[in-house]
C-alpha positions as CSV (number, residue, x, y, z in Angstrom):
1,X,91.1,93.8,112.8
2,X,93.3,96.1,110.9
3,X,91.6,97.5,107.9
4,X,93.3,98.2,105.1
5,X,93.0,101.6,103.0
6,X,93.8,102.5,99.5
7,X,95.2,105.8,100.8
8,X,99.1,105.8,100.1
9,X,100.8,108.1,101.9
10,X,104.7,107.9,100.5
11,X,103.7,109.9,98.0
12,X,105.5,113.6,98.0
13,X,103.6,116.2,99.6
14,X,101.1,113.5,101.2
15,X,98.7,113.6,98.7
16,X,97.7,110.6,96.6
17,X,95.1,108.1,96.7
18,X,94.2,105.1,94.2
19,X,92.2,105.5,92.2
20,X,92.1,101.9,90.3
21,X,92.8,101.1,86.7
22,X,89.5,102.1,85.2
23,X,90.5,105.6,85.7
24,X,93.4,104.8,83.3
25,X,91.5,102.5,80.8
26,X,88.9,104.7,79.3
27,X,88.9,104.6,75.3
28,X,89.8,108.1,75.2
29,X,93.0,107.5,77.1
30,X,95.2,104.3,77.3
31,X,92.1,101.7,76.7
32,X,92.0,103.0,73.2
33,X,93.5,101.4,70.2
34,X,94.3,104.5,68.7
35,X,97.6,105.9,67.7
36,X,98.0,110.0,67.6
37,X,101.4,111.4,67.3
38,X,103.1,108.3,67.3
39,X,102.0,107.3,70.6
40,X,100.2,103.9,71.1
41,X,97.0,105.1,73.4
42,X,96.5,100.8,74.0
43,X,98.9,100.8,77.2
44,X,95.1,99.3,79.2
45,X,94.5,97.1,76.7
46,X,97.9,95.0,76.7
47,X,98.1,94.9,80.1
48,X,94.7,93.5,80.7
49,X,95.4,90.7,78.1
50,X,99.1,90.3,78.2
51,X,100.9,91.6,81.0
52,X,100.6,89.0,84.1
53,X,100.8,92.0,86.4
54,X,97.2,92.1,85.6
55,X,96.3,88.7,87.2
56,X,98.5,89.1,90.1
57,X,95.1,89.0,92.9
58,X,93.6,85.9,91.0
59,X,97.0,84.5,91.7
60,X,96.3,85.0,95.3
61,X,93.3,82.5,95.4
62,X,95.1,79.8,93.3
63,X,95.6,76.2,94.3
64,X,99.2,77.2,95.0
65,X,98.8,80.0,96.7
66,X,96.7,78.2,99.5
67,X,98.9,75.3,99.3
68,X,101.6,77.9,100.2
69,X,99.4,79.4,102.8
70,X,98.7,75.9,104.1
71,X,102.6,75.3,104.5
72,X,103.6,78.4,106.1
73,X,101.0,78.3,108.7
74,X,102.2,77.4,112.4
75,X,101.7,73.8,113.4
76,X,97.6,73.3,114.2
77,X,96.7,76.7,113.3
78,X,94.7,77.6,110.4
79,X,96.3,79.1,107.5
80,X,95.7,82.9,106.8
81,X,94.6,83.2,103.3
82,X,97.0,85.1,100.9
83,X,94.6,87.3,99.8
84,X,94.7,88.7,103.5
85,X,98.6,88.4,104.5
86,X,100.7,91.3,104.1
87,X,103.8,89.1,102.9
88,X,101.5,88.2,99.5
89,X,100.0,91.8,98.9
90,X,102.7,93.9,99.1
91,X,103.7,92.5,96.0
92,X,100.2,90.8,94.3
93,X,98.3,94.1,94.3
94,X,98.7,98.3,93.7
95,X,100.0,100.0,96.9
96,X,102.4,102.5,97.4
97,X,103.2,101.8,101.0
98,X,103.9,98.3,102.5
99,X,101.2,97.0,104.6
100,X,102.1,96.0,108.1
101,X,102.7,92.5,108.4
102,X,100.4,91.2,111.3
103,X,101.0,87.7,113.6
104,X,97.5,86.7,113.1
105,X,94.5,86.4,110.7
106,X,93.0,89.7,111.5
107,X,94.3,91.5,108.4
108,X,91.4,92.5,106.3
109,X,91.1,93.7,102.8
110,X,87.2,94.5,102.4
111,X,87.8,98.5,102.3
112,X,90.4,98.3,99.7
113,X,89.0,98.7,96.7
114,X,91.5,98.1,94.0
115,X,92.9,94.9,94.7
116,X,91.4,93.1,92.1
117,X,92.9,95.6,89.7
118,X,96.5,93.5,91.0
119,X,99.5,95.6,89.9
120,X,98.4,98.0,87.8
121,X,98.8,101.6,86.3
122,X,99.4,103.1,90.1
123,X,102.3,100.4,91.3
124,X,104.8,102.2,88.7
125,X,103.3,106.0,88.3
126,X,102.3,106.1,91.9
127,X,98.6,106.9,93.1
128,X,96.7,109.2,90.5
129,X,94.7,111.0,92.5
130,X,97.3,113.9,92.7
131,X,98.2,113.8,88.5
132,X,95.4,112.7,86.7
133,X,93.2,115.2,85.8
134,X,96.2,117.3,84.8
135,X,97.5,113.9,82.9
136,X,94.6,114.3,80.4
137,X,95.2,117.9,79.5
138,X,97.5,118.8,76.4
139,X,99.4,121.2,79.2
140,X,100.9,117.5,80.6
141,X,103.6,116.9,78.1
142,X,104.5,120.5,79.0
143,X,105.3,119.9,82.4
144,X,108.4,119.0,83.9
145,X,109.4,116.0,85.5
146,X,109.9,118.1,88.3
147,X,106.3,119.5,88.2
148,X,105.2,116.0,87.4
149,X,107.1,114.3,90.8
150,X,105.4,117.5,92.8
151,X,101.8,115.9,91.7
152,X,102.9,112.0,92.6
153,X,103.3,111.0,89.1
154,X,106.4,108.5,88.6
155,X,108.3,108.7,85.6
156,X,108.9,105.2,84.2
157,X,110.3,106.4,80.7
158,X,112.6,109.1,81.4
159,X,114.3,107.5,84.4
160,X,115.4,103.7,84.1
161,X,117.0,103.8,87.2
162,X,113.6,104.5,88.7
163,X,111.6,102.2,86.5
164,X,114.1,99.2,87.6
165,X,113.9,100.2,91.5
166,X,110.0,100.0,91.0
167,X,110.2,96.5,89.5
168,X,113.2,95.4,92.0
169,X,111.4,96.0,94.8
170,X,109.3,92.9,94.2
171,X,111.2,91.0,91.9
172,X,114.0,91.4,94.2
173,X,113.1,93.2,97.4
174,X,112.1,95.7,98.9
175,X,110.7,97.3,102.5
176,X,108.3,95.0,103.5
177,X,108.6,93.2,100.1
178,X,111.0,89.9,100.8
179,X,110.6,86.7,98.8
180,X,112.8,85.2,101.5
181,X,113.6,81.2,102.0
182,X,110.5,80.2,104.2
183,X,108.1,81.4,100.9
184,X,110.6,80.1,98.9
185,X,110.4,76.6,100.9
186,X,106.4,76.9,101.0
187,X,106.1,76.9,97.3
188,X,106.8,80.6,95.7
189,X,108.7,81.2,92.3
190,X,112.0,82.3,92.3
């Protein structure tokens, strides 16, 4: 059974692991509702109650999703469930680094432990482990975007190109990250 690991390893100088959306959603940082220097500090709170993004796991265990599973499954074998296949994750949850599509139904998610979080604060800024302390100091808005990219933190403001990569790469396509005709066929939105 191939386990899978929040560790994410594309991130520059190999350091980075997730650290889940909590980290991010304290009322001191972007859970609060508070506004200091112009800056909205309620980035958590929207997208827990209005982004999608948020509910992309719980989308996984939907009546379409195992409909989906059901039609994409080899003739009289049992459908994997798409909160185990590689082809649903790399898109439904927070990883940096595509998981490895597998033939059978020995992919397992039970030492991942931000899955439930679905795409969250990590997908875009990359795995927090690396940035975050320094990310609460006043020093952070200091730094460069070069001494930011050294830590693992993506940039999502100052560089649309970036920002529309990260969201193409799903929405579109990317390495290991295909909406292709057979999900299509089985039920997936364009």
């Amino acid at each position: 059974v191939a386990q899978l690991s929040p560790r994410v390893s594309g991130v520059p100088g190999g350091i980075g692991n997730l650290v889940g959306a909590n980290s991010c959603a304290a009322s001191s940082c972007h859970g609060g509702g508070r506004i200091s220097e112009d800056l909205s500090f309620a980035a958590s709170q929207i997208w827990q109650r209005r982004d999608p993004h948020a509910r992309a796991w719980q989308s996984l265990t939907q009546p379409l999703a195992l409909e989906m599973m059901r039609r994409l499954a080899a003739p009289g074998s049992e459908p994997m469930l798409a909160t185990e296949d590689a082809r649903c994750l790399n898109c439904h949850v927070t990883t940096d680094v595509p998981y490895p599509l597998v033939a059978d139904s020995g992919l397992s998610v039970a030492g991942a432990v931000h899955h439930r979080d679905g795409v969250s604060c990590e997908s875009c800024h990359g795995a927090a482990s690396g940035w975050l302390a320094e990310h609460t100091t006043a020093e952070w808005r200091e730094y460069s975007a070069e001494r930011k990219a050294e830590l693992g933190y993506i940039d999502t403001t100052g560089d649309l190109l970036r920002r529309a990569q990260i969201c193409a790469d799903c929405h579109i396509g990317g390495a290991g990250k295909d909406v292709n005709h057979d999900l299509i066929a089985a039920g997936h939105p364009r």
